[in-house]
mmCIF file of the N, C-alpha and C atoms, coordinates in Angstrom:
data_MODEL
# 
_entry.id   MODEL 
# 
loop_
_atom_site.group_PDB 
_atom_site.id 
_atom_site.type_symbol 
_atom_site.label_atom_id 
_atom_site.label_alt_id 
_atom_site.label_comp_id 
_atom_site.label_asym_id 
_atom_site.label_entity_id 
_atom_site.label_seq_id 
_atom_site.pdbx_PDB_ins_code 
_atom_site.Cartn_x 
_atom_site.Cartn_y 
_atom_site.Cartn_z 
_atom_site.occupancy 
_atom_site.B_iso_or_equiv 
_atom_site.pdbx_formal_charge 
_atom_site.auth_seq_id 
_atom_site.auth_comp_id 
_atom_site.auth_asym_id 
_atom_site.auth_atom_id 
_atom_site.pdbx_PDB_model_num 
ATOM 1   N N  . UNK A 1 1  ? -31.503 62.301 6.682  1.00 0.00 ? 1  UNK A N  1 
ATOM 2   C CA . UNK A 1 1  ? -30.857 61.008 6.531  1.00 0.00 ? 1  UNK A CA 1 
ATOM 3   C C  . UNK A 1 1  ? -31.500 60.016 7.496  1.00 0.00 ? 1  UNK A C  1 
ATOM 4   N N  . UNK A 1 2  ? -31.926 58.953 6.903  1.00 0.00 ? 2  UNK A N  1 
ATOM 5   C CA . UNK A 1 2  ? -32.177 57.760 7.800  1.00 0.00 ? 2  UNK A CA 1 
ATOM 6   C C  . UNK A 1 2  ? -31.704 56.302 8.316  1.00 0.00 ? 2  UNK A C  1 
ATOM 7   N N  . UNK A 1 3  ? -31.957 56.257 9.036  1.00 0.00 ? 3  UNK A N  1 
ATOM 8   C CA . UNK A 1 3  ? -31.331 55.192 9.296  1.00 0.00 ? 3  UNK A CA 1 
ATOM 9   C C  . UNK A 1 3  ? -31.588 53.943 9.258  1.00 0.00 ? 3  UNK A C  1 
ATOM 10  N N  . UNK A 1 4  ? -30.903 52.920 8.575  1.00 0.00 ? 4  UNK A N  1 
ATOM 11  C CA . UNK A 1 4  ? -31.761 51.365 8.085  1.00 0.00 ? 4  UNK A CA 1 
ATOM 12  C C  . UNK A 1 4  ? -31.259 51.187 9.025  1.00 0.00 ? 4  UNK A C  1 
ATOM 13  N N  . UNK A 1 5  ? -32.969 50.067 9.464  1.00 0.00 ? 5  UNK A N  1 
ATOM 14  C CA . UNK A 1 5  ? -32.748 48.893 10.359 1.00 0.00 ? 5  UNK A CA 1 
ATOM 15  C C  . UNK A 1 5  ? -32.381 47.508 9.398  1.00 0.00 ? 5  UNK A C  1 
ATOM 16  N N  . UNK A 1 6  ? -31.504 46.779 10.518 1.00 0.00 ? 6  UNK A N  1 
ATOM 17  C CA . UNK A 1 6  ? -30.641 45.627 9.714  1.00 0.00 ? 6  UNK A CA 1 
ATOM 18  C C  . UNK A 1 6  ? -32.049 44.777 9.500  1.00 0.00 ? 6  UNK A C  1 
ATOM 19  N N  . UNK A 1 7  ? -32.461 44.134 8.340  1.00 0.00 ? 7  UNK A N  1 
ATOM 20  C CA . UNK A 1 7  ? -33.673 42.975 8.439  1.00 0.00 ? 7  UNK A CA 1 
ATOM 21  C C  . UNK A 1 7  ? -33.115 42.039 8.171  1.00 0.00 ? 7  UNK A C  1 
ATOM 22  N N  . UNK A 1 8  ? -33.533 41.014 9.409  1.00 0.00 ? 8  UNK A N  1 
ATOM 23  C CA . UNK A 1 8  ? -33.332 39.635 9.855  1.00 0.00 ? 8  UNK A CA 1 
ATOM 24  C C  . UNK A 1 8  ? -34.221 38.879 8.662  1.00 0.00 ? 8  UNK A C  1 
ATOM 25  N N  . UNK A 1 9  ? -33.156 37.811 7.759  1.00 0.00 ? 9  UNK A N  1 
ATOM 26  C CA . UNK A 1 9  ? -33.627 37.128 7.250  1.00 0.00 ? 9  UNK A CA 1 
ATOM 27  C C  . UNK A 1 9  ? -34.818 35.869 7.968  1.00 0.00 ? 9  UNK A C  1 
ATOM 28  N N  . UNK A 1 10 ? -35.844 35.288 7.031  1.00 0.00 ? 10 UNK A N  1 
ATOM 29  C CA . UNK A 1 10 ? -36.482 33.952 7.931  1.00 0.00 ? 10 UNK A CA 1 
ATOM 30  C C  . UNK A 1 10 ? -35.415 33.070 8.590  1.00 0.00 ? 10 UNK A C  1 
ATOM 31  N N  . UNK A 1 11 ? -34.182 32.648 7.824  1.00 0.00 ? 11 UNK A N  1 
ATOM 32  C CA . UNK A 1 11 ? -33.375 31.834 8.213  1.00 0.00 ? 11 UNK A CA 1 
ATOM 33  C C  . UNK A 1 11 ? -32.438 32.196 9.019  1.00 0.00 ? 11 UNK A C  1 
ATOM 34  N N  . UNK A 1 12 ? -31.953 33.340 9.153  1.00 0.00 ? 12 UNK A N  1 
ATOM 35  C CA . UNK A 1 12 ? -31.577 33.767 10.240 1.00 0.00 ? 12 UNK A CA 1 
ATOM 36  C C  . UNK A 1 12 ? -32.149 33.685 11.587 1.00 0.00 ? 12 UNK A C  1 
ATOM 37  N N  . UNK A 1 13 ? -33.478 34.040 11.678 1.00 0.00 ? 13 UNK A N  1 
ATOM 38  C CA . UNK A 1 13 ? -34.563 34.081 12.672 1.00 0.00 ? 13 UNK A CA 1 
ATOM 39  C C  . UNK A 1 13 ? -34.403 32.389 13.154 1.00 0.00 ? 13 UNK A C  1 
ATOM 40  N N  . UNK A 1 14 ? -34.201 31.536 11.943 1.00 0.00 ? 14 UNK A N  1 
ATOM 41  C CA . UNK A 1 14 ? -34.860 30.370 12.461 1.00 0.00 ? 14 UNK A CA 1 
ATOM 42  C C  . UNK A 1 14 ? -33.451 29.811 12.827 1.00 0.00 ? 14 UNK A C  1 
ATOM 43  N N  . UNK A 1 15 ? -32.248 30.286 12.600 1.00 0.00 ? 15 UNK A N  1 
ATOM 44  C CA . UNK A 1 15 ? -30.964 29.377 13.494 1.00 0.00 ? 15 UNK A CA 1 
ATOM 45  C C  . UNK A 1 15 ? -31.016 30.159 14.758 1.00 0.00 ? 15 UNK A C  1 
ATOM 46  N N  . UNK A 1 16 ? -31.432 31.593 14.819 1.00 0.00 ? 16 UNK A N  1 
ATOM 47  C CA . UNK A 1 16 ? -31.119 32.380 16.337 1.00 0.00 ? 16 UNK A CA 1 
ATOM 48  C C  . UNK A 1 16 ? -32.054 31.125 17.414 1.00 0.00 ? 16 UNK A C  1 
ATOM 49  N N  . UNK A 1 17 ? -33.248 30.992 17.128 1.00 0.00 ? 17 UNK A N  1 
ATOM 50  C CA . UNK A 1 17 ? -33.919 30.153 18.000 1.00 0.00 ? 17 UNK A CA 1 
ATOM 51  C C  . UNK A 1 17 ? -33.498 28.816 18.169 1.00 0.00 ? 17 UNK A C  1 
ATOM 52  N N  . UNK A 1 18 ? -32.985 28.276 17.159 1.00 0.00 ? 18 UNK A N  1 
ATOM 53  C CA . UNK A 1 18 ? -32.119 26.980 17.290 1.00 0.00 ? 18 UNK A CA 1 
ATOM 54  C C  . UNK A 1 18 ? -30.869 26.863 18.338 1.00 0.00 ? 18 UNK A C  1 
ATOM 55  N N  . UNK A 1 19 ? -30.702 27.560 17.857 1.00 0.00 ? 19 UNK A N  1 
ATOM 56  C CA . UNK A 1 19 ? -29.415 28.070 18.704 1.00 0.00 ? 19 UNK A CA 1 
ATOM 57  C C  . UNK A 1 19 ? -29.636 28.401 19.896 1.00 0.00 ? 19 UNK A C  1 
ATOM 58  N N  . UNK A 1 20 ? -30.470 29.599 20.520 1.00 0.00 ? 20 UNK A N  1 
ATOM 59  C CA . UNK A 1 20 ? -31.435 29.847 21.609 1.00 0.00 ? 20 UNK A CA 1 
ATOM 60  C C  . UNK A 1 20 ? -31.402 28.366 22.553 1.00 0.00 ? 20 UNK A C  1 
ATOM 61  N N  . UNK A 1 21 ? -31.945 27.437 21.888 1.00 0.00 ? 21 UNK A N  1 
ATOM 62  C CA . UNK A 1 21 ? -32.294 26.072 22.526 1.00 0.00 ? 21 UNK A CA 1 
ATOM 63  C C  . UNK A 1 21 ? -31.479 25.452 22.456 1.00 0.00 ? 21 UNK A C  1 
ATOM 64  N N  . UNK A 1 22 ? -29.610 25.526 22.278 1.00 0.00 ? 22 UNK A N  1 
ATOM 65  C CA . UNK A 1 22 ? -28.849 24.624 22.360 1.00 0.00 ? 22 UNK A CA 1 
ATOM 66  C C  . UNK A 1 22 ? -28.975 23.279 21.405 1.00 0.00 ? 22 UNK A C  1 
ATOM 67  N N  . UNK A 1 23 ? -29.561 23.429 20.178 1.00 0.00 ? 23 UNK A N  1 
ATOM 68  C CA . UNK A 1 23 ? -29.614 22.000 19.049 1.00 0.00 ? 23 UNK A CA 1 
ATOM 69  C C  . UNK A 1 23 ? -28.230 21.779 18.687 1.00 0.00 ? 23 UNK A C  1 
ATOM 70  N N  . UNK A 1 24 ? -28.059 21.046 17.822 1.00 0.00 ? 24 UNK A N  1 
ATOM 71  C CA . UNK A 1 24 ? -26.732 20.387 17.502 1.00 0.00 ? 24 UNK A CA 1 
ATOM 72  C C  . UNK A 1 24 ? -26.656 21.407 15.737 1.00 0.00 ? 24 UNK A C  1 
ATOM 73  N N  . UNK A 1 25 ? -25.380 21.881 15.306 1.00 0.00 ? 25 UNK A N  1 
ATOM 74  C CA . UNK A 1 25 ? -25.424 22.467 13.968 1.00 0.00 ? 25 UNK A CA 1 
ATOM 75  C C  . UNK A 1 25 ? -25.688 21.953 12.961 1.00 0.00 ? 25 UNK A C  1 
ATOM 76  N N  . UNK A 1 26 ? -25.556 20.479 12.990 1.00 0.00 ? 26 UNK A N  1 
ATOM 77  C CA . UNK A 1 26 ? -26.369 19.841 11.961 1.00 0.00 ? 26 UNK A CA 1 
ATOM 78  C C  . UNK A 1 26 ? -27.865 19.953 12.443 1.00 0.00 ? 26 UNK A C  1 
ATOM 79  N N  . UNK A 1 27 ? -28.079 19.851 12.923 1.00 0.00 ? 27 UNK A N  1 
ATOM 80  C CA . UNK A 1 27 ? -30.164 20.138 13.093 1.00 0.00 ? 27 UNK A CA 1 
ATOM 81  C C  . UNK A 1 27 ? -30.595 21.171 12.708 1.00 0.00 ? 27 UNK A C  1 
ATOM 82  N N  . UNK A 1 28 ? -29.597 22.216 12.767 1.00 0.00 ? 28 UNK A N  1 
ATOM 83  C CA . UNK A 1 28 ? -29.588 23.681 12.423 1.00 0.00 ? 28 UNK A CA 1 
ATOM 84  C C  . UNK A 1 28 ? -29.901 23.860 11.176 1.00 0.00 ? 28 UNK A C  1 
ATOM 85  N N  . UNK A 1 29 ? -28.886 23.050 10.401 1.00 0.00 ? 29 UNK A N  1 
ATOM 86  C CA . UNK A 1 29 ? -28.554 23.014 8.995  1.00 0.00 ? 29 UNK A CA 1 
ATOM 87  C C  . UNK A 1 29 ? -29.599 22.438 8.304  1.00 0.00 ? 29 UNK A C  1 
ATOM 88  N N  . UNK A 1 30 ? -30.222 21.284 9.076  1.00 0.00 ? 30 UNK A N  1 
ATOM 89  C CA . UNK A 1 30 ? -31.262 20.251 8.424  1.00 0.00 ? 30 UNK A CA 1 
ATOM 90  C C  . UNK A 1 30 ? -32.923 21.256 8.246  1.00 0.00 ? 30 UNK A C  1 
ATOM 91  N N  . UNK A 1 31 ? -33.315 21.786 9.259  1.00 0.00 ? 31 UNK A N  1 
ATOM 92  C CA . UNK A 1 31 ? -33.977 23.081 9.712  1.00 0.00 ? 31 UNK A CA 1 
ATOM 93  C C  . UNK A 1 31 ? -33.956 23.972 9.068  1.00 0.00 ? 31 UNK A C  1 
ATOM 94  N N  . UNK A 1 32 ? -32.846 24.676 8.299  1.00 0.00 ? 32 UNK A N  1 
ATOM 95  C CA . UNK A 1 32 ? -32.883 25.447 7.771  1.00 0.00 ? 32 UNK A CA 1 
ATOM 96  C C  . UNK A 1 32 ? -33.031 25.166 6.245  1.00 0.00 ? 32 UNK A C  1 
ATOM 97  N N  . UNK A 1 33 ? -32.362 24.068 6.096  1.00 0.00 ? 33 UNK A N  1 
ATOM 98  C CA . UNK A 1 33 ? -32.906 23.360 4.335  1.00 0.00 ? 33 UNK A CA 1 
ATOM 99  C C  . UNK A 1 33 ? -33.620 22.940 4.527  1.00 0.00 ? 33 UNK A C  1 
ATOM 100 N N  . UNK A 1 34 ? -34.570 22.988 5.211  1.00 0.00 ? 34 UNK A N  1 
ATOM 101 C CA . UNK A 1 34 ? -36.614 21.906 5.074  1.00 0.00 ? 34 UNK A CA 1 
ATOM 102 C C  . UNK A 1 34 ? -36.967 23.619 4.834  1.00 0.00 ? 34 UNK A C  1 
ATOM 103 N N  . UNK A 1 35 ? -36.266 24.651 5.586  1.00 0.00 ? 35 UNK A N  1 
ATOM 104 C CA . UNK A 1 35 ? -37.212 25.492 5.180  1.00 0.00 ? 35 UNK A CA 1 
ATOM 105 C C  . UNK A 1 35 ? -37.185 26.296 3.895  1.00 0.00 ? 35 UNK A C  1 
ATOM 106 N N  . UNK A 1 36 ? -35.653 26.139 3.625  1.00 0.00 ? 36 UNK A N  1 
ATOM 107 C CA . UNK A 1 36 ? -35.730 26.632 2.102  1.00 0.00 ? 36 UNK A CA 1 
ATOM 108 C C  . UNK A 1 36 ? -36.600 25.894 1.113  1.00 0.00 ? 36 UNK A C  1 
ATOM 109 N N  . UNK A 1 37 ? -36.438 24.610 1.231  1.00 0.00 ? 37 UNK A N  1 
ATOM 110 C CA . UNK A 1 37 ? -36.818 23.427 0.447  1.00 0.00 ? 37 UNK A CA 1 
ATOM 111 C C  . UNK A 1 37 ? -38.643 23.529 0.869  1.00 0.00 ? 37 UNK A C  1 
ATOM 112 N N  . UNK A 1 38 ? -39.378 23.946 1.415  1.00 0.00 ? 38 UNK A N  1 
ATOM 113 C CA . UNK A 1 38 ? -40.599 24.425 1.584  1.00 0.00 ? 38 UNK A CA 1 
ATOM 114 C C  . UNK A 1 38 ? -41.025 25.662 0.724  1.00 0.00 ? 38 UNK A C  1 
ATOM 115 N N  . UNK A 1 39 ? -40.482 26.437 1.169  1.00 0.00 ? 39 UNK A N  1 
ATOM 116 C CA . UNK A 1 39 ? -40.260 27.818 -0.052 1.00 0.00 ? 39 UNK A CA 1 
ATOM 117 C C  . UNK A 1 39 ? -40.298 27.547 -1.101 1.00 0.00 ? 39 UNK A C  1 
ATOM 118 N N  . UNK A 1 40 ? -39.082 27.163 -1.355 1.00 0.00 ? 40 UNK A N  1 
ATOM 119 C CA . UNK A 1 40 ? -38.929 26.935 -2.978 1.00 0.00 ? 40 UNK A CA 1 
ATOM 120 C C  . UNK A 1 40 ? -40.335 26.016 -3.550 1.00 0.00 ? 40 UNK A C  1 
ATOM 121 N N  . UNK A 1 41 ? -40.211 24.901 -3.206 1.00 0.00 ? 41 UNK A N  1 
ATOM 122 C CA . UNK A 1 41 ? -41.242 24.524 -4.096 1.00 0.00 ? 41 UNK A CA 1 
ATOM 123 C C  . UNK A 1 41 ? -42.861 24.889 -3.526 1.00 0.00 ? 41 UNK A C  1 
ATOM 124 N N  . UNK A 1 42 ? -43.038 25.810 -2.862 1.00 0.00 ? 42 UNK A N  1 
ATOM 125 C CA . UNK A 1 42 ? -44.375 26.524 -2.982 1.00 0.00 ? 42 UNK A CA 1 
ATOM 126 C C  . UNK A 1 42 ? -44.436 27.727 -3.355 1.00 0.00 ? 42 UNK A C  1 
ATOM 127 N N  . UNK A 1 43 ? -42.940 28.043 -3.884 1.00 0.00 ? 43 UNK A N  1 
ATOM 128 C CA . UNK A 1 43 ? -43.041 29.590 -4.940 1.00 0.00 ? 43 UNK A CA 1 
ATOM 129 C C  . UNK A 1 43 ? -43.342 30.775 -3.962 1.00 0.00 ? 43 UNK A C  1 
ATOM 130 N N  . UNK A 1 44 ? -42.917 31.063 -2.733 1.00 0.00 ? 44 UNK A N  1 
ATOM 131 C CA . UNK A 1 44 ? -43.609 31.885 -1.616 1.00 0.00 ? 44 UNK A CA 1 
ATOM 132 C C  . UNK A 1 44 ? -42.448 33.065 -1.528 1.00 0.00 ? 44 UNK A C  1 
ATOM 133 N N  . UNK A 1 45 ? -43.134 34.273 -1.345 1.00 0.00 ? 45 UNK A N  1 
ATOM 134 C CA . UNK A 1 45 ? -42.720 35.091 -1.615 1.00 0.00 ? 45 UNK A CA 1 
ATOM 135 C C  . UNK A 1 45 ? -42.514 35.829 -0.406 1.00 0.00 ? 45 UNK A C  1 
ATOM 136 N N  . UNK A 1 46 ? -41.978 36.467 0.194  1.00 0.00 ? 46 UNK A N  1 
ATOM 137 C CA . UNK A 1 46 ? -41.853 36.749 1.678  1.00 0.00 ? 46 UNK A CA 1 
ATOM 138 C C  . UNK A 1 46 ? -42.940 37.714 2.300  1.00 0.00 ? 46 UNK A C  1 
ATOM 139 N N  . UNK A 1 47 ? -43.995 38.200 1.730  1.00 0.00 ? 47 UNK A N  1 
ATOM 140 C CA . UNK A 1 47 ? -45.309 38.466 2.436  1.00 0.00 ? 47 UNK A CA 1 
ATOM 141 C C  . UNK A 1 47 ? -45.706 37.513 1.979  1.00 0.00 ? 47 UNK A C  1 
ATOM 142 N N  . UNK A 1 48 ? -45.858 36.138 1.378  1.00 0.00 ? 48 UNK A N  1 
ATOM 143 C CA . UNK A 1 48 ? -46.824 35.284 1.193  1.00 0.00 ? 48 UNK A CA 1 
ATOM 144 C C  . UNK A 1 48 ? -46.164 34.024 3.159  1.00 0.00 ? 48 UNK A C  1 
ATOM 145 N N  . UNK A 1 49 ? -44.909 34.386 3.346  1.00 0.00 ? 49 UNK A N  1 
ATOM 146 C CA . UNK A 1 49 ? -44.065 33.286 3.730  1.00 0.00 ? 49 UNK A CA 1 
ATOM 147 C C  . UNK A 1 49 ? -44.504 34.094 5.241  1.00 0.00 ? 49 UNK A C  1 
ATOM 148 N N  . UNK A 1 50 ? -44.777 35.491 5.403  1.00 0.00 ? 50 UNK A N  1 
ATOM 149 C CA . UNK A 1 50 ? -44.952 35.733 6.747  1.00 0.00 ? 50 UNK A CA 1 
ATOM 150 C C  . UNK A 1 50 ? -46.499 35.639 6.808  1.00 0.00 ? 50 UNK A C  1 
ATOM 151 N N  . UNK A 1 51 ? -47.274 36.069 5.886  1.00 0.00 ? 51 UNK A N  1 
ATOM 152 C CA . UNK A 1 51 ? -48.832 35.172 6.336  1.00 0.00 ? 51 UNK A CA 1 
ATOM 153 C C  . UNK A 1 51 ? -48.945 33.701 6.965  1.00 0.00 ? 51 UNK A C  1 
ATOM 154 N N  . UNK A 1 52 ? -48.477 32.975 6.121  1.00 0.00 ? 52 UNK A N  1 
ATOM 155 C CA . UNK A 1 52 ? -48.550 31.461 6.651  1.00 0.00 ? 52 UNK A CA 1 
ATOM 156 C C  . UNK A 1 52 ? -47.847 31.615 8.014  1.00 0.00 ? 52 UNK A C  1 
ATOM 157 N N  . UNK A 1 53 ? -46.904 32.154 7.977  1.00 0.00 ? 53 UNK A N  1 
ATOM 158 C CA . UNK A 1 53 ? -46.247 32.063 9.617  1.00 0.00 ? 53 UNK A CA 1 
ATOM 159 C C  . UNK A 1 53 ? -47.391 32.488 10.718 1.00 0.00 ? 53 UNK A C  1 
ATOM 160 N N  . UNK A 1 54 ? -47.947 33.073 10.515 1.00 0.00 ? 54 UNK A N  1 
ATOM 161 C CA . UNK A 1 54 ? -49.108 33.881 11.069 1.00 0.00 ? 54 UNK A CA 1 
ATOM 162 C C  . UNK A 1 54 ? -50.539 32.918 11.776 1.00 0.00 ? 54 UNK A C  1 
ATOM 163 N N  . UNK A 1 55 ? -50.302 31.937 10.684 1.00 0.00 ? 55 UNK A N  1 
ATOM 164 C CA . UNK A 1 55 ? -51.702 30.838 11.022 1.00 0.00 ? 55 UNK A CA 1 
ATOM 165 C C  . UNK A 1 55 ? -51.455 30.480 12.204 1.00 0.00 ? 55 UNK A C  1 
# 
């Protein structure tokens, strides 16, 4: 039997650091829809979305 590790969504990742730095929850919110709204309309697939993170 094994054991899953929990995987941290991108957007998760990206409010922990928001948050980390004390922003306001709307900035959070705004931050986190530029990044969906990036995704979506470049069709990115989450090994396509952690390459680019990578550059």
């Amino acid at each position: 039997m094994s054991i899953q590790k929990s995987k941290i969504t991108l957007l998760e990742e990206i409010s922990t650091l928001i948050r980390r730095e004390h922003y306001s929850l709307s900035t959070e919110r705004t931050y986190c829809a530029w990044v969906r709204q990036f995704v979506k309309f470049h069709h990115m697939q989450t090994r396509e979305i952690l390459l680019f993170l990578k550059i």
